[in-house]
C-alpha positions as CSV (number, residue, x, y, z in Angstrom):
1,X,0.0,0.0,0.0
2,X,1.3,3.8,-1.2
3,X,2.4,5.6,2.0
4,X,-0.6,8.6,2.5
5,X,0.9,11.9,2.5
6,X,0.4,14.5,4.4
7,X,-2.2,16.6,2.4
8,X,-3.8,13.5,1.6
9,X,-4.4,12.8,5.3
10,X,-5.0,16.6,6.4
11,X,-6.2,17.8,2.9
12,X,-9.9,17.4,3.5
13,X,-10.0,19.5,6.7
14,X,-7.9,22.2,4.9
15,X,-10.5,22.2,2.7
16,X,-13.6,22.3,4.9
17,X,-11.3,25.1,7.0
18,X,-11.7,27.0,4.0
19,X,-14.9,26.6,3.3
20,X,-16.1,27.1,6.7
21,X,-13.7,30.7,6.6
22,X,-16.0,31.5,2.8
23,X,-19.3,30.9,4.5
24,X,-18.1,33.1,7.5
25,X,-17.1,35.6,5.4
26,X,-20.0,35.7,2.5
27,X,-22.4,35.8,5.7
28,X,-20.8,39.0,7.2
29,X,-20.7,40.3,3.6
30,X,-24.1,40.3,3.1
31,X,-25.2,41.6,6.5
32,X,-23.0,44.1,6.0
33,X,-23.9,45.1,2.4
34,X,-27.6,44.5,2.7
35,X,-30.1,46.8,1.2
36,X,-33.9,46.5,2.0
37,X,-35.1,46.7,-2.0
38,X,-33.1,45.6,-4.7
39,X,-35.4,47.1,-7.0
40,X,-34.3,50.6,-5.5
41,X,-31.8,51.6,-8.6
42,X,-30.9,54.4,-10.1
43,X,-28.5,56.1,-12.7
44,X,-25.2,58.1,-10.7
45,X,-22.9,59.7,-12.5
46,X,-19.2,59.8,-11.1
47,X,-18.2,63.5,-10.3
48,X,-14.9,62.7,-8.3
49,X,-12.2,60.8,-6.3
50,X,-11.4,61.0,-3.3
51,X,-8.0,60.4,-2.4
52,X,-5.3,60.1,-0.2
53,X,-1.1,59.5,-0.1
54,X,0.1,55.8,0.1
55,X,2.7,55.7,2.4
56,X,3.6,52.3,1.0
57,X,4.0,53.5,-2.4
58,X,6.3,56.7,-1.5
59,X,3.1,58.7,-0.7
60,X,1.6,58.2,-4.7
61,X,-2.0,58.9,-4.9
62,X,-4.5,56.1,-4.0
63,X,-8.1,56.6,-4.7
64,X,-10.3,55.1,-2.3
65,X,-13.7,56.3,-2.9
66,X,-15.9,57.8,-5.4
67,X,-18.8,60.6,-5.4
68,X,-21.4,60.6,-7.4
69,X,-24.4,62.5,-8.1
70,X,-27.6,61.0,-9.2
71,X,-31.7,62.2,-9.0
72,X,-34.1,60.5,-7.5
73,X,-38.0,61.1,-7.5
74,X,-36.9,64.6,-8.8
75,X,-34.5,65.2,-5.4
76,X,-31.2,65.7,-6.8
77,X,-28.2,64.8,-4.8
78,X,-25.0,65.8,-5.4
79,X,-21.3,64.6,-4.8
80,X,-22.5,61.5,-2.0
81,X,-19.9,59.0,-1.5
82,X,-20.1,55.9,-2.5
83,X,-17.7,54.1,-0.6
84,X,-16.3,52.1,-3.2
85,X,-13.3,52.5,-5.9
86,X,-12.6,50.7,-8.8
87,X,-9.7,51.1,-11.4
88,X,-12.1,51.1,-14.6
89,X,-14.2,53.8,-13.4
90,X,-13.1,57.5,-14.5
91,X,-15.1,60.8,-14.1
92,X,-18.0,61.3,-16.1
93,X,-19.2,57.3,-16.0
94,X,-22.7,56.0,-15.3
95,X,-23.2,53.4,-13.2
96,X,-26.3,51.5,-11.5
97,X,-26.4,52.0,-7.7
98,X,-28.6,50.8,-5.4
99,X,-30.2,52.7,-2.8
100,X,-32.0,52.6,0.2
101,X,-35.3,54.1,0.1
102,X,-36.1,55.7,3.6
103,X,-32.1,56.9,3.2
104,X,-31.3,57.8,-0.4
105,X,-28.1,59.0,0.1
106,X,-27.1,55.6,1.5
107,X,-25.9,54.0,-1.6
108,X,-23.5,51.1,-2.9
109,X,-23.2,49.2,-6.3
110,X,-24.6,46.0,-7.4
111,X,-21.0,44.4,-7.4
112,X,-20.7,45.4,-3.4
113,X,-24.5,44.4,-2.9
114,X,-24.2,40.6,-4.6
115,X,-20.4,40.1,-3.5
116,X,-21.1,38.1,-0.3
117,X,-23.6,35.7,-2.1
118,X,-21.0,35.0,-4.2
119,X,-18.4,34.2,-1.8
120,X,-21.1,32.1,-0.1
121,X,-22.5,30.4,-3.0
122,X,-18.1,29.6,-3.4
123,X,-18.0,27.9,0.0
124,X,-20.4,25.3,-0.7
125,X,-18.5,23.1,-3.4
126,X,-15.9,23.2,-0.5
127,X,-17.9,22.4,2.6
128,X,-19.8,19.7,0.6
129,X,-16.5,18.0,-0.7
130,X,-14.4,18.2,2.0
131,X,-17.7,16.9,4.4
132,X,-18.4,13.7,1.7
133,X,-14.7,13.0,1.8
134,X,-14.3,12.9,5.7
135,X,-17.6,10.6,5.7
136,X,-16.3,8.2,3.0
137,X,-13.1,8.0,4.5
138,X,-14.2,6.9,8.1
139,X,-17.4,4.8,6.2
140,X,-14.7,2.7,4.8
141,X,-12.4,2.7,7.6
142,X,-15.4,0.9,9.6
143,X,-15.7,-2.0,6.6
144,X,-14.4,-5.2,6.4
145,X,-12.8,-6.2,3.2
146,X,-15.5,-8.3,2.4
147,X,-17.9,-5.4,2.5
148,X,-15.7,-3.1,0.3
149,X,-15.2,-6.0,-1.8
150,X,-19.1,-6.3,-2.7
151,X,-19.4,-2.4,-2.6
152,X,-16.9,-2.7,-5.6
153,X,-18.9,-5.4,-7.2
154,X,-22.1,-3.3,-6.8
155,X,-20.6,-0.3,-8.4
156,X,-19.8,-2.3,-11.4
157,X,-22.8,-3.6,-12.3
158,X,-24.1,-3.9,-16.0
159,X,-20.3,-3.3,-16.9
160,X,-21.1,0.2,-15.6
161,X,-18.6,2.0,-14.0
162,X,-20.2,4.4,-11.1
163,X,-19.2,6.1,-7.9
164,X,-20.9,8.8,-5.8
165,X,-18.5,10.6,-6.2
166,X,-19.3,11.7,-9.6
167,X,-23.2,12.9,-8.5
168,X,-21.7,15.1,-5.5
169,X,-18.3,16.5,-6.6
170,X,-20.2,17.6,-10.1
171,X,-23.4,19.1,-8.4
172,X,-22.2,20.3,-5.8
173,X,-19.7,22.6,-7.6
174,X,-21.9,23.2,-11.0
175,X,-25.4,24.9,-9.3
176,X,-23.1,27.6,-7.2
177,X,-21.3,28.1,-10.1
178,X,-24.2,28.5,-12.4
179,X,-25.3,30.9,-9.7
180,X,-22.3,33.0,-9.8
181,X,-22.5,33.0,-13.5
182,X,-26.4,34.0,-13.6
183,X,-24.9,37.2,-10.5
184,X,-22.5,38.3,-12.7
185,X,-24.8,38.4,-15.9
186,X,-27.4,40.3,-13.2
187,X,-24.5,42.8,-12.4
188,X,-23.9,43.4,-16.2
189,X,-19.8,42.9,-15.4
190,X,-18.6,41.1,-17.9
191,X,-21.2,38.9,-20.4
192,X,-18.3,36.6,-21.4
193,X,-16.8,35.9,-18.1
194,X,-20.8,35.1,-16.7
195,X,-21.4,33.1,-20.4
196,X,-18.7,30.9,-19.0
197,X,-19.5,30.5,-15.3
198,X,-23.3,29.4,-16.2
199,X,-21.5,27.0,-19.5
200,X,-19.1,25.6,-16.7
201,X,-21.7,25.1,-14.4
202,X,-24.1,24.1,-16.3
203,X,-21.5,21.1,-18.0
204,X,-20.8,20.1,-14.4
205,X,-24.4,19.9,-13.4
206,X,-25.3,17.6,-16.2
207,X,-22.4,15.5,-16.0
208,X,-23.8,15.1,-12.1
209,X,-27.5,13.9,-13.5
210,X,-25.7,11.8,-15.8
211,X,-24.4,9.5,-12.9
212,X,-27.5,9.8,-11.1
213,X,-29.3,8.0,-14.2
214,X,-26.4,5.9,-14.0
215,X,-27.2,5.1,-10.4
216,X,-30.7,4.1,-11.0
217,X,-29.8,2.2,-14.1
218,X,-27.1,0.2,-11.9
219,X,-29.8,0.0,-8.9
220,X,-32.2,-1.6,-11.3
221,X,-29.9,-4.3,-12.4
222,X,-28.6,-4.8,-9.4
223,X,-32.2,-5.8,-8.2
224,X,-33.2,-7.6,-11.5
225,X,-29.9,-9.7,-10.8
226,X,-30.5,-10.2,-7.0
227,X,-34.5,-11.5,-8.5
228,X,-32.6,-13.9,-10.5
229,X,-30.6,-15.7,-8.2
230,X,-33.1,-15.8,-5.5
231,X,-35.1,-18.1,-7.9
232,X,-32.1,-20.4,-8.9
């Protein structure tokens, strides 16, 4: 038997650390960033930067925010921050902001709004890997040869090859990522970059019901042959 090494042995709780650490962090996210009506949206204009010296950069300019102005229900306000910077953006874009109805000048993107979903929808493939692979491992630790000798045999059948693995590593990853690909086409970010999250995750999701028919296919044999030899 091949020596286990280390990350093989510790590997799967690395893994559910992590994904444990994503689901923390998604969750705080979208506390955080929560807004009461996503349907509250509106056109802002930016008008500025705000900006101040990076020490770590020999005091060079670093913008961290950005004001807009934008109208809403014929209220116009003017130069609000937004508490958010990104590198694209230069003076004189539009972008779609979100805002809170019984506070309009509290305001944020929908990139800020949807980023903790998506860094909880990318904890799941983790958690549910790392989780099937701690089960499996100590499921099999607890069998006798004999047993994972006829598991093998069962997972064969019809000249079939199946494991479970291929239903829950597959789906498990493919709807989160679908998900993230269907944000990202909500967010209007980038249309390629969400084409290929919901293609990606929609390959992986099919490839998942594919083993599940393969499942019930081998199930059914399994009980047609077990029929057989009963009446032998």
């Amino acid at each position: 038997m091949e020596p286990i090494s280390n990350f093989g042995r510790f590997g799967k709780y690395v893994i559910l650390l992590a994904g444990i650490g994503l689901l923390i962090w998604g969750g705080f996210t979208s506390i955080k960033y929560s807004m009461p009506d996503l349907s509250a949206k509106c056109e802002a204009v930016i008008t500025s930067f705000e900006s101040a010296p990076d020490k770590q950069k020999d005091d060079k300019i670093k913008y961290s925010d950005a004001l807009v102005s934008y109208t809403i229900d014929g209220v116009h306000y003017d130069n609000v921050s937004l508490g958010q910077y990104e590198a694209s953006w230069v003076i004189g874009d539009t972008i779609t902001v979100i805002y809170d109805r019984n506070n309009p000048v509290k305001i944020q993107t929908l990139t800020r709004t949807f980023s903790g979903i998506i860094i909880f929808l990318a904890s799941i493939p983790l958690l549910v890997i790392s989780l099937f692979s701690i089960i499996s491992v100590r499921r099999k630790a607890s069998k006798t040869p004999e047993e994972i000798a006829e598991d093998e045999e069962r997972t064969t059948a019809g000249k079939l090859k199946y494991k479970v693995t291929s239903i829950v590593y597959p789906l498990s990853a493919g709807i989160p990522i679908m998900a993230i690909g269907i944000i990202l086409y909500l967010m209007e970010r980038n249309f390629i970059l969400s084409l290929l999250f919901i293609v990606l995750g929609t390959i992986a999701t099919l490839v998942s019901i594919r083993a599940l028919i393969f499942y019930f296919i081998i199930k059914y044999r399994n009980h047609k042959d077990a029929k057989k030899e009963e009446t032998k």
